[in-house]
C-alpha positions as CSV (number, residue, x, y, z in Angstrom):
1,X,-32.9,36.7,60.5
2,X,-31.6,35.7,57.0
3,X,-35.2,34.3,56.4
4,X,-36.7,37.3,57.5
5,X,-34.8,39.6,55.2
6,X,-34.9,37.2,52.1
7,X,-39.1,37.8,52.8
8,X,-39.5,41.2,53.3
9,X,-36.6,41.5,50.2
10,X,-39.1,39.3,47.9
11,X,-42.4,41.1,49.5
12,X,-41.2,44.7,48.0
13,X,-41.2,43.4,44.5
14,X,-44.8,43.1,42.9
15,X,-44.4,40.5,40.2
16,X,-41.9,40.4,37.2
17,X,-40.3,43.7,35.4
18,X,-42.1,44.8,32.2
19,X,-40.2,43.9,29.1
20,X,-38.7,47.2,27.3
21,X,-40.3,48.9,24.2
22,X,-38.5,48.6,21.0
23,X,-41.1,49.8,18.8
24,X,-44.6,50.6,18.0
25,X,-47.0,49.9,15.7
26,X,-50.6,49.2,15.2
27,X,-53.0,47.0,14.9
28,X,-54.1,46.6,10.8
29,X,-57.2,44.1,10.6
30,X,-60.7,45.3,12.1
31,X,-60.2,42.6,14.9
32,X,-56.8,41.3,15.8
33,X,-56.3,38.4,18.4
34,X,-53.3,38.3,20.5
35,X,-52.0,34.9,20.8
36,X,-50.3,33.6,24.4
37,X,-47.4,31.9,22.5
38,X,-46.5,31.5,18.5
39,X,-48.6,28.9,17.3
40,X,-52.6,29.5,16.0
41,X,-53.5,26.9,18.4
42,X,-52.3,29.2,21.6
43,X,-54.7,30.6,23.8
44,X,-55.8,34.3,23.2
45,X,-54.7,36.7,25.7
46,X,-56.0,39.7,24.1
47,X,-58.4,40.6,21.4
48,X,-57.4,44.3,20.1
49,X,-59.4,47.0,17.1
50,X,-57.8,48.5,13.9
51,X,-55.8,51.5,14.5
52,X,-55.1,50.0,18.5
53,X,-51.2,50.9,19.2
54,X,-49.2,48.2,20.1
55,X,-45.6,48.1,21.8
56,X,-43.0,45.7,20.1
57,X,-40.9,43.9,22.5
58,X,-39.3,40.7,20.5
59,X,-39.4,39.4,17.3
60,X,-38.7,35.4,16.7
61,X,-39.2,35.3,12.3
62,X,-42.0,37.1,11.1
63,X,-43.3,36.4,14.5
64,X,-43.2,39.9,17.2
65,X,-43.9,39.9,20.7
66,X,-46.1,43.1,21.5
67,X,-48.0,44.7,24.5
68,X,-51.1,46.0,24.4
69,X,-52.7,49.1,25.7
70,X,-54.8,47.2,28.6
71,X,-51.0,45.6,29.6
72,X,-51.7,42.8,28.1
73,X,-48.2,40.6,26.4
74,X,-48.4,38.0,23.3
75,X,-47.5,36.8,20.1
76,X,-49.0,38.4,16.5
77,X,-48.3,37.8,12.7
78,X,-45.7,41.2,11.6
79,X,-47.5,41.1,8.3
80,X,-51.1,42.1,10.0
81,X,-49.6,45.2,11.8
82,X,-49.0,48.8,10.5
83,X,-46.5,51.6,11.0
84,X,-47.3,55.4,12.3
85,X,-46.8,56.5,8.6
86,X,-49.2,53.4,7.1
87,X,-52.1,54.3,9.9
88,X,-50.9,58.5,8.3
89,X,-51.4,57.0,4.8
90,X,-54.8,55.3,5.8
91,X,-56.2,59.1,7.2
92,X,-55.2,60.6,4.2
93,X,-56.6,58.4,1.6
94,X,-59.6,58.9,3.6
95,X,-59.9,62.9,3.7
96,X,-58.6,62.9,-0.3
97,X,-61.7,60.4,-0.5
98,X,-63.6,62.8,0.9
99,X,-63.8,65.0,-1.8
100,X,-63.8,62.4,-4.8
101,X,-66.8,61.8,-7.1
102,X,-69.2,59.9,-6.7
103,X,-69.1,56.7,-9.5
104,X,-72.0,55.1,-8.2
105,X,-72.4,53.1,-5.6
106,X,-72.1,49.2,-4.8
107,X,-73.8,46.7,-2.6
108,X,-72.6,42.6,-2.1
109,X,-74.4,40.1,-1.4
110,X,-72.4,38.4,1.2
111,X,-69.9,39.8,3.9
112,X,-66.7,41.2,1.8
113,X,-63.5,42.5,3.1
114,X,-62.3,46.1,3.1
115,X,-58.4,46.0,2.3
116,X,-56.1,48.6,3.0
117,X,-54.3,48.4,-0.4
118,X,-55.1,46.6,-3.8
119,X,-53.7,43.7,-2.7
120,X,-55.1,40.2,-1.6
121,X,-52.1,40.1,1.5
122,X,-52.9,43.6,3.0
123,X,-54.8,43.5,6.3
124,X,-58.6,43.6,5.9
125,X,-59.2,46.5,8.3
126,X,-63.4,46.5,7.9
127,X,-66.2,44.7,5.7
128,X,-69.3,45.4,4.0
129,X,-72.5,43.5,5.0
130,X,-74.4,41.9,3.0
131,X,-76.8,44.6,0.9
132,X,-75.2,47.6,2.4
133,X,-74.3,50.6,0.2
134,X,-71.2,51.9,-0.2
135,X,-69.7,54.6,-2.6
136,X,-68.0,53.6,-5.5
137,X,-65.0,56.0,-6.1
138,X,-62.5,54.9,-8.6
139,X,-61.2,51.2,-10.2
140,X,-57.7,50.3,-10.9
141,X,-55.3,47.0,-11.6
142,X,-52.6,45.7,-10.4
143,X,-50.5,42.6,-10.5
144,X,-51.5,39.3,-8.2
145,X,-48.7,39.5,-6.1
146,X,-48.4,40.2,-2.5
147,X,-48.1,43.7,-1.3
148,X,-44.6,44.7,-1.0
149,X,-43.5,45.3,2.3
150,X,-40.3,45.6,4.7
151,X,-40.3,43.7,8.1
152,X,-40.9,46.3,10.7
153,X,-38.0,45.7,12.8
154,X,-34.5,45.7,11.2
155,X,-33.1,42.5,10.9
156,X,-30.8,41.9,13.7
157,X,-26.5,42.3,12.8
158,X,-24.8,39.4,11.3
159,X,-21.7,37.6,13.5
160,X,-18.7,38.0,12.0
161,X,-16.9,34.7,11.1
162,X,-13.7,34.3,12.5
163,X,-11.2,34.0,9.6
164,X,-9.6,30.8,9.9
165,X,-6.3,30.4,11.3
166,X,-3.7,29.8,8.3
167,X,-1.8,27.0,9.0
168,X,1.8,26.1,7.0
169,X,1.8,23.7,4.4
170,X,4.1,20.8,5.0
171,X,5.9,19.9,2.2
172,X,5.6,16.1,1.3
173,X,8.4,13.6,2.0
174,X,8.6,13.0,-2.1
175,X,7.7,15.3,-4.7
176,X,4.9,14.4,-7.1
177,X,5.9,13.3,-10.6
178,X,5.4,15.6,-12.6
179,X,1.8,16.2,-14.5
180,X,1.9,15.0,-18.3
181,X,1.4,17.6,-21.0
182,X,-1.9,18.1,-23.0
183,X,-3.1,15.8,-26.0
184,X,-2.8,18.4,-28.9
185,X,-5.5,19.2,-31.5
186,X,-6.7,16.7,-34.0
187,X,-5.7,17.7,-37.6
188,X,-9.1,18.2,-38.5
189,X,-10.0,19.9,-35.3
190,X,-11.7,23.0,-37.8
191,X,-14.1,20.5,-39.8
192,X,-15.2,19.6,-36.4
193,X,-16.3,22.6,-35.0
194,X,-18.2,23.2,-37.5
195,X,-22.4,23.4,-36.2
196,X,-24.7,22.0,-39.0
197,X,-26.5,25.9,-39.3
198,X,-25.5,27.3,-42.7
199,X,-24.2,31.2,-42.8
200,X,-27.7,32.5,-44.1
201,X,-29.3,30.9,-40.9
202,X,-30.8,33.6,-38.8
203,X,-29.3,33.1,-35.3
204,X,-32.2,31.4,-33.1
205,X,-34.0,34.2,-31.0
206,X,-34.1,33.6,-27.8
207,X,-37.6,31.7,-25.9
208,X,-40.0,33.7,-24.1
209,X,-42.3,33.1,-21.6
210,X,-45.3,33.6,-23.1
211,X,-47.2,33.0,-19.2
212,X,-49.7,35.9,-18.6
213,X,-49.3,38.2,-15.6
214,X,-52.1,37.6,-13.1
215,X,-54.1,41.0,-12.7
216,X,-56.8,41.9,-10.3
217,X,-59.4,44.6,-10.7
218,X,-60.3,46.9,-7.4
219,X,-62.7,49.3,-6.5
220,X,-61.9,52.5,-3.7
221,X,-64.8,52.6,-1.8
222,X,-66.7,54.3,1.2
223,X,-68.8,53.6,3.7
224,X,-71.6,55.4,5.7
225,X,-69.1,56.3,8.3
226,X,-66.5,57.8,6.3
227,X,-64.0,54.5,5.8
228,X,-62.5,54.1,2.6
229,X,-60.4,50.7,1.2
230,X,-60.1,48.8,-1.5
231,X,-62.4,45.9,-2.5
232,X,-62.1,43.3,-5.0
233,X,-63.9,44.6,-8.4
234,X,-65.7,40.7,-8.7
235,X,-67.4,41.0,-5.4
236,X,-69.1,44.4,-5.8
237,X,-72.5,45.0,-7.7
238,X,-73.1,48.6,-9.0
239,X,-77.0,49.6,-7.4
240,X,-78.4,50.3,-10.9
241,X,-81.9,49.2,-10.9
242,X,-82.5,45.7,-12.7
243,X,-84.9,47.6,-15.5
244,X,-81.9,49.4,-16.2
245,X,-79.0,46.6,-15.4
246,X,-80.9,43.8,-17.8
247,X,-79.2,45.7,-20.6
248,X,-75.6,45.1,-19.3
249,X,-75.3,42.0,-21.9
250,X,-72.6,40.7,-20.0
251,X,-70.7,43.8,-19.7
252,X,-69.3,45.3,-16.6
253,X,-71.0,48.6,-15.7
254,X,-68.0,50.7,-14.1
255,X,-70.3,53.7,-13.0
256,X,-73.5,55.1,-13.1
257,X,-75.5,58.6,-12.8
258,X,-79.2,60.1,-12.2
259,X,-79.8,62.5,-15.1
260,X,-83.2,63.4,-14.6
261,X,-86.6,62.4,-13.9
262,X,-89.8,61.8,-16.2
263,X,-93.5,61.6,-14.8
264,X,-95.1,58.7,-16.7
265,X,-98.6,58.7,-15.0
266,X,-98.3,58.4,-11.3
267,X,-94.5,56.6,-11.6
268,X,-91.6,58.7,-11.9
269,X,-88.7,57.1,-13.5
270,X,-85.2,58.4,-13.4
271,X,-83.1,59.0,-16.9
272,X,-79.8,56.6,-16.6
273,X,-76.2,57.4,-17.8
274,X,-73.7,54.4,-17.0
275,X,-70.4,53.4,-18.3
276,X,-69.6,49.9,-18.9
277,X,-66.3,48.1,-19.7
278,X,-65.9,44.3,-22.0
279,X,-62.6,43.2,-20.5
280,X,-61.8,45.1,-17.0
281,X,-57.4,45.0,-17.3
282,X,-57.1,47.3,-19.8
283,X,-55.2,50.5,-19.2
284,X,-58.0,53.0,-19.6
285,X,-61.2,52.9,-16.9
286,X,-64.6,52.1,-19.6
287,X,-65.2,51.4,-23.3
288,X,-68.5,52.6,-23.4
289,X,-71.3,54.5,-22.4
290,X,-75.2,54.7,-22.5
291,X,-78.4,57.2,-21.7
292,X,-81.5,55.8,-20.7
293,X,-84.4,57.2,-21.0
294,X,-88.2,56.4,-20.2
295,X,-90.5,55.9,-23.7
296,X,-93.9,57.3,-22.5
297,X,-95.2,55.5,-25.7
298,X,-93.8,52.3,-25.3
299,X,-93.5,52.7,-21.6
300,X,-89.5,51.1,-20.9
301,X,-86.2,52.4,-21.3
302,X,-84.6,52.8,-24.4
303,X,-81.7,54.5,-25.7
304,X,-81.3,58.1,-26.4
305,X,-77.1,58.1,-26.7
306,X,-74.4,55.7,-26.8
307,X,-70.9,55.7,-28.0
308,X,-68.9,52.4,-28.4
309,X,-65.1,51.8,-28.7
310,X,-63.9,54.5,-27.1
311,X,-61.0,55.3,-24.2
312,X,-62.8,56.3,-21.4
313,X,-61.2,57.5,-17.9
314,X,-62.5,58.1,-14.9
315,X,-63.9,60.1,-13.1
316,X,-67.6,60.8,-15.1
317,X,-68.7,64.2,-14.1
318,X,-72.8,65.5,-13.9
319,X,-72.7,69.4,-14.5
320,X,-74.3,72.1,-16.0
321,X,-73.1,72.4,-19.6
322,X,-73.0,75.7,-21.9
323,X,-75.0,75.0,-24.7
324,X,-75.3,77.2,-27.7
325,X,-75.9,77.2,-31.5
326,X,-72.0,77.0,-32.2
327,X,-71.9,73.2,-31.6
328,X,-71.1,71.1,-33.4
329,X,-74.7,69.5,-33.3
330,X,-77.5,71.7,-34.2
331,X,-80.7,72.8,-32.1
332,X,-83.2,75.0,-32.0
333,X,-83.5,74.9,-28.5
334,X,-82.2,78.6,-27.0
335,X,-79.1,78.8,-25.8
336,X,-78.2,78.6,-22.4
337,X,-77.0,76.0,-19.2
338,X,-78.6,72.6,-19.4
339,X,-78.0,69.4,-17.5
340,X,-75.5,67.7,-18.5
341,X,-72.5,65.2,-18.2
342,X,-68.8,65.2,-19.2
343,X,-66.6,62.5,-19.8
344,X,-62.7,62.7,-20.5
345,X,-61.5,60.4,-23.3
346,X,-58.8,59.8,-25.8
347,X,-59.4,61.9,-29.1
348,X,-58.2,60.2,-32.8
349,X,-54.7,61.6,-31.9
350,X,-54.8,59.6,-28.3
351,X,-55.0,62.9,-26.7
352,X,-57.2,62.8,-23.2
353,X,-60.3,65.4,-23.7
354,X,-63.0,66.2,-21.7
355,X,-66.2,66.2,-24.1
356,X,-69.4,67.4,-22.6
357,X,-73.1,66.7,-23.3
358,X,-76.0,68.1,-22.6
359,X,-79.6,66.7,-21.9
360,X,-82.3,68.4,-23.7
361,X,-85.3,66.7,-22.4
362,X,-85.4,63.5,-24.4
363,X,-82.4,63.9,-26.7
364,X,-78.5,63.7,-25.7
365,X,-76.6,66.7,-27.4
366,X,-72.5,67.2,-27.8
367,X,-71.8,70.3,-26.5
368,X,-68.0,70.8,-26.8
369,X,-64.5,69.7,-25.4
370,X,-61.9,71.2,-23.4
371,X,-58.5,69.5,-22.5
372,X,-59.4,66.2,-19.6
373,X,-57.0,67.7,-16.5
374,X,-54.5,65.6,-15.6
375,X,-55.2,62.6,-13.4
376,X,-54.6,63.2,-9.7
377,X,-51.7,60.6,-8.5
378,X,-52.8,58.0,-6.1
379,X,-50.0,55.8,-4.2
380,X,-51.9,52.7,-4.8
381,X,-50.1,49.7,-4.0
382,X,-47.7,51.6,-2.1
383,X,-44.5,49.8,0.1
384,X,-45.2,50.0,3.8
385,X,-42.8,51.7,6.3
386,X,-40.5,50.9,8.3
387,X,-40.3,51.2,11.6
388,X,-37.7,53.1,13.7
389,X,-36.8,51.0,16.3
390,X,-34.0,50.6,19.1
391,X,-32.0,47.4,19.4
392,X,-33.2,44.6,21.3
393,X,-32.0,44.7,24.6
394,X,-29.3,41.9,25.6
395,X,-30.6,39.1,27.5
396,X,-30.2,39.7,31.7
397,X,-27.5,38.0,33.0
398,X,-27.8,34.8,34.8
399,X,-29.3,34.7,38.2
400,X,-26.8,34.8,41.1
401,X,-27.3,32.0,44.3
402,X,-28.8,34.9,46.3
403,X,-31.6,35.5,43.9
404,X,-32.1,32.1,43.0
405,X,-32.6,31.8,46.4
406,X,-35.0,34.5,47.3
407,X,-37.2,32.7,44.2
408,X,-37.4,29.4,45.6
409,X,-38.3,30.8,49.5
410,X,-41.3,32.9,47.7
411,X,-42.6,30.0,45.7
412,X,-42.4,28.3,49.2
413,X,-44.4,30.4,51.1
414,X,-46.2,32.1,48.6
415,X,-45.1,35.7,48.3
């Protein structure tokens, strides 16, 4: 009868208890594998997508224990999951991206990785395939160094020490002798204290590390689908056509624009504005920029504008500018709207303004300034959140005989 019960007791239950929630979070990479047990050499028991939300149920280090939505429990790295507000962030960047300029676009030739901050340790959430298109939105720098970020889980409550017990000192059988005074003070003891530095001697200024900070150039970018990351500046080519790109010299070209077209026979060629940058960590976005256009005598580009050494910032705007006889360069063309280009840069006083420039067929004409509006504040390399989570639950108690019992009769008989 005891049998009997134990079965049917053991028969009611259909397999372990789930482990409780204490968090969420999700996944960041575009393909996340989770791991039976800790080390890279366990079997995979899931494979889960960016964005996938993932229950926490124990954390061992950097280590967490997590449950997928399919049911499925093991073991990921904390550092390549996200919090709600981090996935928030992502969906934000992405509808502010939305509505950014165009800078040109990009293409790679090889796979590269889409990161969800400027920073090499942030998850890689999707990539660009080799000699797709993307559009290049804005470049900035930061510092080699990995994002900063806050473990997900608070770090469980420290034990306090027990003091220790104070125990009376027992006097010794015989007192110590007694300690000897302190040698006094040579007679010369000012002569010797003397340093060999005379009075005029400026003190000696302290060293300085003179060791560079490590910088890295990125590049906000969108794909097709609406994405937008952050990709390493190096691994991205700006789509300027190679008639046009030749003339780089070694330059970076940061952006580029279609002016205009021009019918040379049967081929129509397009008139080229690009900025281009010599050294890409310096605290302003392009030192340079250039218009193309097509020679129907001599049949190549050539240059109809460029201006050198100046303080460029993104972003480079195409619009139709006011042109009229009160500029400060001359025309006799009438006045009127005309296709044109602004671009905000520091004046001789370091003020940012935004200078426009028309295109009057052939020839590239200033057409006035107004004050550059202020730049739009992006949280970069932003610090990730935490998340809100409860306690880890205690550990159950230890198994009584009864239940130890009941376990052993099912792995007898199989139930």
């Amino acid at each position: 009868m005891t049998v009997a019960l134990a079965l049917s007791l053991g028969s009611c239950r259909r397999g372990p208890p789930r482990a409780p929630s204490i968090g969420e979070a999700f996944v960041g990479p575009a393909v996340l594998n989770i791991r039976k047990d800790i080390p890279t050499e366990s079997p995979t028991v899931a494979t889960t997508k960016h964005g996938d939300r993932l229950e926490i149920l124990q954390r061992r280090r950097r280590f967490l224990r997590v449950r997928t939505p399919t049911g499925a429990e093991g073991w990921t790295d904390e550092r390549q999951l996200l919090a709600a507000e981090d996935m928030a962030y992502l969906r934000d960047l992405a509808k502010r991206a939305a509505h950014m300029p165009v800078q040109g676009q990009g293409t790679t030739y090889s796979e590269v990785n889409v990161h969800t901050q400027p920073s090499r340790s942030s998850p890689s959430f999707f990539q660009i395939k080799e000699k797709e298109k993307v559009d290049v939105l804005m470049h900035t720098v930061t510092p080699r160094a990995d994002a900063p970020r806050k473990p997900l889980l608070p770090p469980p409550p420290k034990k306090l020490k027990s003091a220790p017990k104070k125990t009376a000192a027992k006097e010794p059988k015989y007192p110590p002798p007694p300690m000897p005074k302190p040698p006094g003070l040579p007679e010369n003891w000012i002569e010797l204290s003397k340093t060999a530095r005379s009075d005029d001697e400026p003190p000696a200024e302290p060293e300085v590390d003179d060791k560079p900070i490590l910088v890295d150039e990125w590049n906000l970018v969108r794909n097709h689908a609406g994405q937008t990351g952050w990709i390493l500046t190096r691994r991205l080519i700006m789509a300027i056509p190679d008639e046009v790109a030749q003339y780089a010299e070694g330059r970076h070209i940061v952006s580029y624009f279609p002016l205009g077209q021009v019918q040379d026979d049967d081929q129509q060629k397009t008139i080229w504005l690009w900025t281009t940058i010599g050294k890409g960590t310096e605290p302003y976005d392009f030192d340079s920029f250039r218009v193309f256009i097509w020679s129907l005598r001599h049949h190549r580009y050539e240059t109809a504008h460029i201006e050198r050494n100046v303080r460029g910032y993104a972003p480079v705007l195409l619009k139709d500018v006011e042109f009229s006889a009160s500029a400060r360069s001359r025309s006799d063309v009438a006045a009127g709207k005309y296709t044109g280009f602004s671009i905000c840069m520091e004046n001789r006083d370091g003020q940012r303004v935004r200078r426009e420039f028309v295109l009057l067929t052939n020839v590239v004409r200033y057409a006035g300034e107004n004050p550059c509006e202020a730049p739009q504040p992006l949280d970069a390399l932003r610090q990730p959140s935490v998340l809100e989570t409860a306690p880890e639950p205690a550990p159950p108690p230890a198994a009584t005989f009864s239940e130890r019992f009941k376990k052993r009769l099912r792995g007898w008989f199989g139930r």
